[in-house]
N, C-alpha and C positions, 0 to 999 in steps of 0.2 A: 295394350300391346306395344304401341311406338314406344310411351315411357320405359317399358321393360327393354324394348333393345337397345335404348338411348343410356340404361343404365350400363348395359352386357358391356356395350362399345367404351363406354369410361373405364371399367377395368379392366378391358384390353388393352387402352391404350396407356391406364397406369401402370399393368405391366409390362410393354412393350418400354415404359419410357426408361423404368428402372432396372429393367436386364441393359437397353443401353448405357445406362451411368454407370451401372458395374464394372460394364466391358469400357469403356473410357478411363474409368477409373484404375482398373489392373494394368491398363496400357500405360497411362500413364505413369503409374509407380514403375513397371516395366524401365521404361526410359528413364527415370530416375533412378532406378537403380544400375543401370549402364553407362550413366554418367556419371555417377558416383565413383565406379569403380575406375574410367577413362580417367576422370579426374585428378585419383590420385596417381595414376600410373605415368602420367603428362607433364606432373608437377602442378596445374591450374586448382586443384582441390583446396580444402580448409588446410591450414598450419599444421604440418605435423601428423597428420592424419595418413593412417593405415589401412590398404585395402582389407575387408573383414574376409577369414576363411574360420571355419573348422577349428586350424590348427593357431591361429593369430596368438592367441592369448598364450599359449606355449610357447613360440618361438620369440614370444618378448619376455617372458621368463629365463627360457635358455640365453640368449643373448644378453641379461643380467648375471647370469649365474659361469658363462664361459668367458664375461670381462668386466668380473667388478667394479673396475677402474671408470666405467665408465656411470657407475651410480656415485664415485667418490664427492665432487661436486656439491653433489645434493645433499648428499651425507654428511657433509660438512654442518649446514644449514639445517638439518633434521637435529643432528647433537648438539644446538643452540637452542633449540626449544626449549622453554621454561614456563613452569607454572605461575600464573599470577592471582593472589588471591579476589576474589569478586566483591564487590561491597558487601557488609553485613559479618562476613565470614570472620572467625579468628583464626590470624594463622595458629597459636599453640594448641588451637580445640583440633584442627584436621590433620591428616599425613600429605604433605606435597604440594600444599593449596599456594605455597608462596615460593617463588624461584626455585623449584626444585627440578633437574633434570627430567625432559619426561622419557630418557632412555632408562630411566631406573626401573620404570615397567615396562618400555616396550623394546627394550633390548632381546627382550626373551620372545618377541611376538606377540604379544598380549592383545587380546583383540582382532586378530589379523592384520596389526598396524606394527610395523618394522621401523626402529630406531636404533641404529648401532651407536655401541661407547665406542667411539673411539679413543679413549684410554685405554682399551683393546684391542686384541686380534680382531676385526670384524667382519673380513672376507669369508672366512672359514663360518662363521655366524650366519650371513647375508646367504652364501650356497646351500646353508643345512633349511633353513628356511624355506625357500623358493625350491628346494627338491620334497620336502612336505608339500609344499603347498601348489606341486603340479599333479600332485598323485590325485586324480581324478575321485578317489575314495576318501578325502581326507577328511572330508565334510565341509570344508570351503574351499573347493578348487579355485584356483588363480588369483585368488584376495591379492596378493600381493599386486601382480598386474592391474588388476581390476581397480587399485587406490590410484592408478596413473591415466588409465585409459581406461574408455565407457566406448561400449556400441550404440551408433546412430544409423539404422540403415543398413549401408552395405562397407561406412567406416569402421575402423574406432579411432576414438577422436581420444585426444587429454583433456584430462578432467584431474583439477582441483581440492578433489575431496579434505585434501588437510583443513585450507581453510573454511570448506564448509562445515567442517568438526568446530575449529575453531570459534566461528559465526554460530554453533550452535551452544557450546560450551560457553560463550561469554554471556549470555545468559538463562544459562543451565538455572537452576538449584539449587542451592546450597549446600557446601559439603557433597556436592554430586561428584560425577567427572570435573576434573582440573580444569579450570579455566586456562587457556593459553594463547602466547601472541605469536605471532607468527615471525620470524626477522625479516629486516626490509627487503634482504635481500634473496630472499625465500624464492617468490616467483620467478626471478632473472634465473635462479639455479634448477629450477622444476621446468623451465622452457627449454632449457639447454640441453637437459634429463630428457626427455618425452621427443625432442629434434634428436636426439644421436639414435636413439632407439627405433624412432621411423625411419628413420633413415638407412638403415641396417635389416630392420626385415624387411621394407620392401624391396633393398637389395637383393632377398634374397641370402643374404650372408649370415641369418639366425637359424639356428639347428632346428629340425621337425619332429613329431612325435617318428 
């Protein structure tokens, strides 16, 4: 009889300990996520980093799409991207495997990944785009945003993804996706990109649904 209540009382108190940890645990994410948002609103936050709502991922699309001028920068640096071919490869055997523009597919959007010629009109391109691709139906809503900034919490933070295409592509496959390098000056121009943009929604000065 003692062993049996000696057992009752241990999982009592393993569950008393684990409704505690839960409740600690909610609390504390709790508080991290109000600090998160205090954070960015103070300026003391991560670099560049956007309080997350709802409507986030929208309002940094419109704010792309009502001042292109303000992706020109980057755009610059996106229509310097070139293909390079990977050891093993011939360039005469593939299409595009050796310095070839990579806006010659992704000028049109290819992929969800946006690359304007600028040997063209490209504003009028870059709107048509991001107005596809807010349309919650489109089958990939906010791709476009979404290649600049990722949700962490109660941010969204900038993220990188070109070069982690890149990082994954230079050791793709063969004859796979293009291998590509990225210019030096790539990152200085996606910092500058991703800073004007937070900067401006959480002004408050980006349109809402």
């Amino acid at each position: 009889m003692e062993r049996t209540w000696y057992g009752v009382k241990s999982v009592l108190l393993l569950i008393l300990t684990t409704i505690f940890a839960c409740k600690s645990a909610s609390q504390s994410e709790s508080k991290i996520l109000s600090s998160d948002v205090q954070s960015v609103q103070d300026g003391s936050g991560p670099a560049n980093a956007i309080s997350a709502s709802p409507s986030t991922l929208f309002e940094i699309s419109s704010c792309i799409a009502d001042d292109p001028e303000i992706f020109a920068g980057l755009a610059q640096e996106l229509n310097r991207l070139r293909t390079q071919k990977r050891p093993g490869e011939n360039a005469n055997n593939c299409t595009g495997c050796s310095q070839a523009p990579c806006s010659i597919c992704h000028a049109e959007n290819m992929g969800g990944f946006f690359v304007p010629n600028l040997n063209k009109p490209w504003t009028a391109s870059l709107k048509e785009v991001i107005r596809i691709d807010s349309d919650r139906n489109s089958g990939m809503p906010f791709t476009f945003a979404k290649t600049y900034f990722t949700q962490e919490r109660s941010y969204y933070l900038p993220i990188n993804k070109i070069k982690i295409k890149a990082d994954v592509t230079s050791s793709g496959r063969p004859y796979g996706h293009p291998n590509f390098i990225l210019p030096a000056e790539f990152n200085q121009a996606l910092d500058a990109f991703t800073a004007s943009i937070a900067k401006k929604v959480n002004a408050g000065l980006c349109k809402k649904p």
